[in-house]
Backbone as numpy.savetxt, mean C-alpha at the origin, in Angstrom:
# Nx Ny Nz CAx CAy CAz Cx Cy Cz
1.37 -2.28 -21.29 0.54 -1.09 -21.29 1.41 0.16 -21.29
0.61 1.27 -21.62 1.47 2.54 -21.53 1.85 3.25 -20.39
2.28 4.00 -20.35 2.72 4.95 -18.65 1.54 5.10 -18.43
1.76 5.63 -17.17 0.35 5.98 -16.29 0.58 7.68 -16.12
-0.96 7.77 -16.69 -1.28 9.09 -17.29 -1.66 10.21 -16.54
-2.03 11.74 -16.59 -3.45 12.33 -16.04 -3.44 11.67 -14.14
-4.76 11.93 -14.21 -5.48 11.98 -12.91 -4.72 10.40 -12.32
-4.43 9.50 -13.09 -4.18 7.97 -12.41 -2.83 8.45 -12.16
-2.12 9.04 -11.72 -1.29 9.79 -11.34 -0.56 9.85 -10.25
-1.89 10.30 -9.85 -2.17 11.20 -7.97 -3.42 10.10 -7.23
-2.97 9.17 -7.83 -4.02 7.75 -7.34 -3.07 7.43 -5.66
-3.96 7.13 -4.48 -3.36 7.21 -3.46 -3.31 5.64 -3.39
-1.87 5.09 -2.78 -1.76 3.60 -2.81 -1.26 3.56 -1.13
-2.04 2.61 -0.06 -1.34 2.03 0.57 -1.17 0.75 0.19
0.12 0.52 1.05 0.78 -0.86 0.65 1.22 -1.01 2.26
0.87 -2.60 2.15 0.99 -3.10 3.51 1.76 -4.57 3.75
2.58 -4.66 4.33 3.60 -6.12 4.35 4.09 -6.15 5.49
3.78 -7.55 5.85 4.45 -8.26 7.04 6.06 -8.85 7.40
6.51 -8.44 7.72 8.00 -8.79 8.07 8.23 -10.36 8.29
7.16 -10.71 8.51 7.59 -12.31 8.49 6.89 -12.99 7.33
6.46 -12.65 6.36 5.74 -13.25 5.67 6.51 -14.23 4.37
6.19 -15.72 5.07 6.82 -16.77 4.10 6.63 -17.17 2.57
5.64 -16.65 2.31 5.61 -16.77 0.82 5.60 -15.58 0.28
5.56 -13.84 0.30 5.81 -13.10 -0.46 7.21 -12.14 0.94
8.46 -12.54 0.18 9.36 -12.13 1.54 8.79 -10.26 1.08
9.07 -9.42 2.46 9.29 -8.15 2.58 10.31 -7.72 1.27
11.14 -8.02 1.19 12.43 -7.45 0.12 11.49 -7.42 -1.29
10.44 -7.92 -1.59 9.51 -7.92 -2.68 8.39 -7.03 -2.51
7.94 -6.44 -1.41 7.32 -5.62 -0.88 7.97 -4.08 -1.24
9.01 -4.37 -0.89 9.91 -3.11 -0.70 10.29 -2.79 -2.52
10.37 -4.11 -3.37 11.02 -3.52 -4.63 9.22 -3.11 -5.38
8.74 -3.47 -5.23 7.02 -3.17 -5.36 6.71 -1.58 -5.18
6.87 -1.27 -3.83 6.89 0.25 -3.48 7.53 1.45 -4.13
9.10 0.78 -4.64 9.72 1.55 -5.48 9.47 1.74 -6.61
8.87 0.41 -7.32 8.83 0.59 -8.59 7.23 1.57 -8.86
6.42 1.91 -7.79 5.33 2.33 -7.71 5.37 3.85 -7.43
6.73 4.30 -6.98 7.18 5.59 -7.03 7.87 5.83 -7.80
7.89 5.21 -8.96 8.75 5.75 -9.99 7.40 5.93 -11.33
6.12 5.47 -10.92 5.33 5.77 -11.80 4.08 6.75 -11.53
3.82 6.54 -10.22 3.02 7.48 -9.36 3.40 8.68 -8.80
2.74 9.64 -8.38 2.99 10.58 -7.11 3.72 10.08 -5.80
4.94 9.99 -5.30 5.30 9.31 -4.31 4.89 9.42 -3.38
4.38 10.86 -2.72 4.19 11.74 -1.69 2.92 10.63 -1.67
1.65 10.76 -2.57 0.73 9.80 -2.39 1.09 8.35 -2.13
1.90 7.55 -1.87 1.79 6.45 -1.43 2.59 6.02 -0.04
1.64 4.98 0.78 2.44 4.59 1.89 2.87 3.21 1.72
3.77 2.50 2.66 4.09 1.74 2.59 4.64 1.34 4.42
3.46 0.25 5.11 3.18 -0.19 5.71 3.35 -1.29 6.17
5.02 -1.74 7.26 5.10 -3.13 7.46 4.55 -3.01 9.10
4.32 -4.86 9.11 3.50 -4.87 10.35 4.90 -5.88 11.35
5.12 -5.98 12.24 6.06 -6.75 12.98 5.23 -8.01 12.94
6.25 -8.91 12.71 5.71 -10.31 13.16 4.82 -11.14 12.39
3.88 -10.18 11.40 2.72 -10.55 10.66 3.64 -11.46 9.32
3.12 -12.53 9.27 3.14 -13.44 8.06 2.47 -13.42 7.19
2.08 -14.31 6.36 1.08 -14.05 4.87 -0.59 -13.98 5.55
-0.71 -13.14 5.85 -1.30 -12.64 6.67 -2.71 -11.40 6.91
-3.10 -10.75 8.12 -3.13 -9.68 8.40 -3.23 -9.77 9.74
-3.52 -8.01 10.48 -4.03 -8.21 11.88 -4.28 -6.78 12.37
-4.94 -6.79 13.17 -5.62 -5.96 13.79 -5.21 -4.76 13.44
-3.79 -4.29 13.34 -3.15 -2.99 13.28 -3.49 -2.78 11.72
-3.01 -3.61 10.84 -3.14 -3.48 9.38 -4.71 -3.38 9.32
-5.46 -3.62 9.79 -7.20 -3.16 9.25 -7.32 -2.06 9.61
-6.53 -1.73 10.93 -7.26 -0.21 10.94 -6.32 1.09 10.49
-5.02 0.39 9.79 -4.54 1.33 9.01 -5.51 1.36 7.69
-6.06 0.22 7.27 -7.00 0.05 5.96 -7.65 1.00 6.13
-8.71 0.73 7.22 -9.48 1.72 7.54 -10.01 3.36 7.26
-8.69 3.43 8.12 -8.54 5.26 8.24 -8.00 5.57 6.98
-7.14 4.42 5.84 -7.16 5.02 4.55 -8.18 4.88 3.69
-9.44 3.96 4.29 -10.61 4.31 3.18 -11.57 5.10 3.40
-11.44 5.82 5.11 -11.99 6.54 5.47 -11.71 7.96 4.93
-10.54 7.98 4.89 -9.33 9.43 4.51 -9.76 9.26 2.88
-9.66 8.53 1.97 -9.57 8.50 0.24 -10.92 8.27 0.06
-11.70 7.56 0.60 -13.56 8.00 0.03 -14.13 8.08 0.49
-15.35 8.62 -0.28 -16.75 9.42 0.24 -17.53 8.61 1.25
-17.96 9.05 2.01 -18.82 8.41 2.54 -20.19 7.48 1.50
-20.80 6.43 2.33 -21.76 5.70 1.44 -23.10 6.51 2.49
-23.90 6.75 1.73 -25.14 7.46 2.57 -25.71 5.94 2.89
């Protein structure tokens, strides 16, 4: 596909990875993030490891989800 254009731009990405996680290691997490700031707005994206968490999630990572889908969209009436 072509570069990423316009408004898909300033598209806000969290990214979230567990430090222990056995089937996608962190070091793949980390080259993921970069290659995602070299096509995006960087300032717009986070990148979120959790201690201990494996292929996974947990409590801390949902409510980082959270407050970023709370923060990036509209409310549903």
């Amino acid at each position: 596909k072509g570069p990423i254009s316009g408004v898909n731009k300033e598209i806000a990405v969290l990214q979230c990875h567990g430090d222990c996680d056995p089937l996608v290691p962190l070091m793949f997490g980390s080259l993921t993030v970069e290659k995602l700031k070299s096509m995006i707005n960087p300032a717009n994206i986070t990148f979120r490891t959790y201690s201990g968490m494996m292929h996974s999630s947990c409590i801390e990572e949902m409510m980082d989800i959270k407050e970023f889908i709370d923060k990036h969209l509209p409310p549903i009436d």
